[in-house]
N, C-alpha and C positions, 0 to 999 in steps of 0.2 A: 336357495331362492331362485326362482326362473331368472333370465335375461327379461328387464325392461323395453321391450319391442314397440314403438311405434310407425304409424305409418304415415307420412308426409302428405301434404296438400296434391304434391309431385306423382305421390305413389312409391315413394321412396324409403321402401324400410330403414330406420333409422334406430339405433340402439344407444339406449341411455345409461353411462355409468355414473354413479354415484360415488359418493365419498363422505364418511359420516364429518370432516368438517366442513361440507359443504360446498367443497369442489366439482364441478360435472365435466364430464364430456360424452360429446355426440358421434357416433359412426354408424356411415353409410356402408351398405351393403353394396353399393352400387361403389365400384372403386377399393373397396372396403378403406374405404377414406374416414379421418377422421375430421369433422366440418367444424368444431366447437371444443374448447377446452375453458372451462371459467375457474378460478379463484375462489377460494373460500368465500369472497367478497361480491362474487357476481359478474367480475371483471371477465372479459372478454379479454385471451392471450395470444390466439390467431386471428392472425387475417381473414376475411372474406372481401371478394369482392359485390358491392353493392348489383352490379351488373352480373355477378354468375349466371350461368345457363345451368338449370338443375332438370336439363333434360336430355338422357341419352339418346344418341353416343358421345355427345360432348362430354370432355373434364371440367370438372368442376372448377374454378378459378379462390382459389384457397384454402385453408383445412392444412391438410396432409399428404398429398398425393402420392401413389406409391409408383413410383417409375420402375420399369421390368417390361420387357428382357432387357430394354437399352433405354441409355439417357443421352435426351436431344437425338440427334438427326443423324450418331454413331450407327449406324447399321439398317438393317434393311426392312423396318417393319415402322410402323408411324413414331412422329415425335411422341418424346420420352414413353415409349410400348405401350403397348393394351390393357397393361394390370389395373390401371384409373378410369377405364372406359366399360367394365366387366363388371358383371353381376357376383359378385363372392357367395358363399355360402357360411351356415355357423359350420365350425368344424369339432365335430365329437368326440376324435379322438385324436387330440393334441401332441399325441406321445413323440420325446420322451419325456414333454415338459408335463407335470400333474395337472389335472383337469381343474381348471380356474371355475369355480362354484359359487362366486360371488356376483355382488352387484357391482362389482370396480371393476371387473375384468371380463374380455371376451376373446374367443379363438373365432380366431376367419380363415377361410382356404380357398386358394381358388386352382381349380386343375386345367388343362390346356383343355379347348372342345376343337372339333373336325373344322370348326371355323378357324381358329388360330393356328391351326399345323399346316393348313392351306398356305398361310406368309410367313408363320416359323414352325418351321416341321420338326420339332422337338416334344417329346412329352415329359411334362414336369409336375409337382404339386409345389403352390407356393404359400407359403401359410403367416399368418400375423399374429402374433399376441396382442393386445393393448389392455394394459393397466395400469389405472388411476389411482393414485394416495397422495396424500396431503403434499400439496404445492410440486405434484410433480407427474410426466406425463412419460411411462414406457412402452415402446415398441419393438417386440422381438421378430425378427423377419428369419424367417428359413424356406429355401428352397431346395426340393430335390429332385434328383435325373430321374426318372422313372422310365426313362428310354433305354434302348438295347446299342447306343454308342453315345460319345462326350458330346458336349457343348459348352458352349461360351455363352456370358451374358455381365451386360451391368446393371448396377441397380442406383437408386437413390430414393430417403425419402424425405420429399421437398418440404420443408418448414418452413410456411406462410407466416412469419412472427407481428404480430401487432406493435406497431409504434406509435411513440403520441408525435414524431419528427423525424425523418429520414437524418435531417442534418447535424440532431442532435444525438446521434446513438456512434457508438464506438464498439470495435468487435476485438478484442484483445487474444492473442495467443495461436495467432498467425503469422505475425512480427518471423524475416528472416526467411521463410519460406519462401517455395517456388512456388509458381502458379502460371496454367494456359488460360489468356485472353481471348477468350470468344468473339471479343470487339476487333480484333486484331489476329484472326485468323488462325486463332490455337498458336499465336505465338507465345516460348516460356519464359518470364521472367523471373523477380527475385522480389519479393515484398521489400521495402526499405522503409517503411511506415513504422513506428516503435507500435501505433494501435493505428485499424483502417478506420477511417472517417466517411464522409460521405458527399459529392458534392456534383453531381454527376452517374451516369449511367454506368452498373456492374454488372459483369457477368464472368465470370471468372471461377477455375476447379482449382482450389489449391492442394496440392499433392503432399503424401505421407506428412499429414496433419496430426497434432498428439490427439490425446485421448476427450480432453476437453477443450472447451470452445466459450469463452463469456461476450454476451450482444449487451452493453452496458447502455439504458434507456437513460439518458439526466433527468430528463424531465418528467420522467413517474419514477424517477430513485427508483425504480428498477432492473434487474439482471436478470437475465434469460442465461441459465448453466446448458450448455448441451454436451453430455457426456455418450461416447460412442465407444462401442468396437467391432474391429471385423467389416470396417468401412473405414479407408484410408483418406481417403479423399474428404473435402470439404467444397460446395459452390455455394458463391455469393452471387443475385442476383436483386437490383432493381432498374425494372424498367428506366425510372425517370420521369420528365415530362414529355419531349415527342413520340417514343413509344408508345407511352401510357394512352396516350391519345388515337394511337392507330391498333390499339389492342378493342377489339369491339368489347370484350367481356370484362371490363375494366375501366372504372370512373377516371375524368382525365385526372384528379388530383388527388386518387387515392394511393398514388407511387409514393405520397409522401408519408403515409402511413402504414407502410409494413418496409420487410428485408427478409428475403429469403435465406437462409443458412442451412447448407441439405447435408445430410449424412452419405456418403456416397464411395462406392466400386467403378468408378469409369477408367480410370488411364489405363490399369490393366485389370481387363476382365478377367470374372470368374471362371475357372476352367472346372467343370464336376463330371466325373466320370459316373459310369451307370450307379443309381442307386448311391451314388455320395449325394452328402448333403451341407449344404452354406449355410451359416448362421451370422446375423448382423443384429447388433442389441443398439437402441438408439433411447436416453435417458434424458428427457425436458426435465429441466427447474428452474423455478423462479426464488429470486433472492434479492430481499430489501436492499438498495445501495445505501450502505455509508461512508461519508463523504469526508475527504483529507481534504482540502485545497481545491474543492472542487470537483475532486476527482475517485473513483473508487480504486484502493489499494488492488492492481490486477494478482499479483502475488495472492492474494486472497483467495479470490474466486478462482485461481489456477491450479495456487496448490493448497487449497484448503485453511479454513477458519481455524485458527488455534484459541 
């Protein structure tokens, strides 16, 4: 069956997957961002900002953004790179993965243009999978050298998560780790939190992170699983309130309604020689919380439902 294709008020091609139990999600061509992921139920799972700018070259302020070649203001090309500011294209020949022929799934690619070797004089193809099945949201990321010597790059891709309370979500299975503070000048500390809570402005990359991640919601007995590989790294990020206020794209009191949690390669970049190629698989789900004492068994959501 073809790709569901429409085109935005914006002019912004927008691709619709489906899900026979009723789950959708939305991506932009523009960023090859994904702006919308709903629930069987209608629920809305990402963020958006009420104030997004949905006109380029601005990023979009929620969804998915796919940060490439670098994250934040490491290296020498705009905050978090170009790949969110970019027109993608569909990609037809996805190989080695099989051609996704469905309504859940779609291939995006984007290649460098004589604009972007002007500020990073690299050529690469950078390509996305996204497919959608019942309660849950994958992103396959691969990029390759296409150049005639190596380069370096990071990536991440930022997960806008919907909350019904900043203060009430808890992110379990970072407990013990180390992490550079943004707030604090990339300085590294040691989590000492058994789960992080929230009460107050974050921004922070925690380092060689396991493989899953639980954002445990109380107040919609929800859990957000984010399962990854091939991305070590983990950042937490909310604004707050005085931030959130001098962010123009961004309602003063919608910091209290999302958390970032990104899949991420920053501390040490990716090194590809000509013609290798990265792969980074990044696995959303959602899962009803049940409740011991108030609290959901992390062991559970960490190391699986028996």
């Amino acid at each position: 069956m073809p790709l569901n294709m429409v085109h935005d008020v914006d002019g912004l091609p927008r691709i619709i997957l489906t899900d026979p139990t009723g789950s959708s999600a939305e991506v932009l061509l523009y960023g090859g961002q994904v702006v919308s992921w709903k629930n069987e139920r209608r629920e809305e799972l990402l963020f958006k900002s009420s104030k997004a700018i949905w006109k380029p070259p601005k990023a979009i302020r929620g969804g998915i953004p796919v940060c490439f070649p670098q994250f934040g203001n490491l290296g020498s090309v705009e905050r978090h790179g170009f790949a969110r500011n970019r027109l993608w294209s569909l990609d037809s020949d996805p190989s080695p993965l099989p051609p996704s022929n469905n309504q859940s799934s779609v291939d995006l690619i984007l290649k460098s243009t004589e604009e972007d070797l002007k500020t990073w004089p690299r050529s690469f193809e950078l390509r996305l999978r996204i497919t959608l099945s019942a309660s849950k949201l994958t992103l396959i990321s691969r990029v390759r050298n296409t150049d005639n010597k190596p380069f370096c790059f990071t990536f991440a891709l930022r997960n806008y998560l919907s909350v019904s309370d900043i203060s009430e979500v808890r992110v379990e299975g970072l407990e013990t780790l180390d992490y550079l503070d943004n707030l604090m000048h990339r300085e590294r500390f040691t989590e000492q939190a058994d789960a992080i809570t929230f009460d107050g402005e974050v921004d922070r990359v925690y380092l060689s992170t396991p493989s899953k991640i639980a954002i445990i919601d109380h107040e919609k007995k929800r859990t957000f699983v984010l399962r990854k590989d091939g991305m070590p790294d983990a950042v937490m990020w909310n604004p707050w309130d005085k931030k959130a206020k001098a962010l123009p794209d961004m309602g003063d009191e919608e910091y209290k309604s999302m958390l970032c949690v990104d899949s991420a390669s920053i501390a040490t970049p990716i090194v590809l020689k000509p013609f290798e190629e990265w792969k980074g698989y990044q696995e959303l789900s959602t899962v009803s919380s049940s409740y011991c004492s108030g609290q959901l068994d992390p062991r559970k959501v960490l190391y699986g439902f028996q």
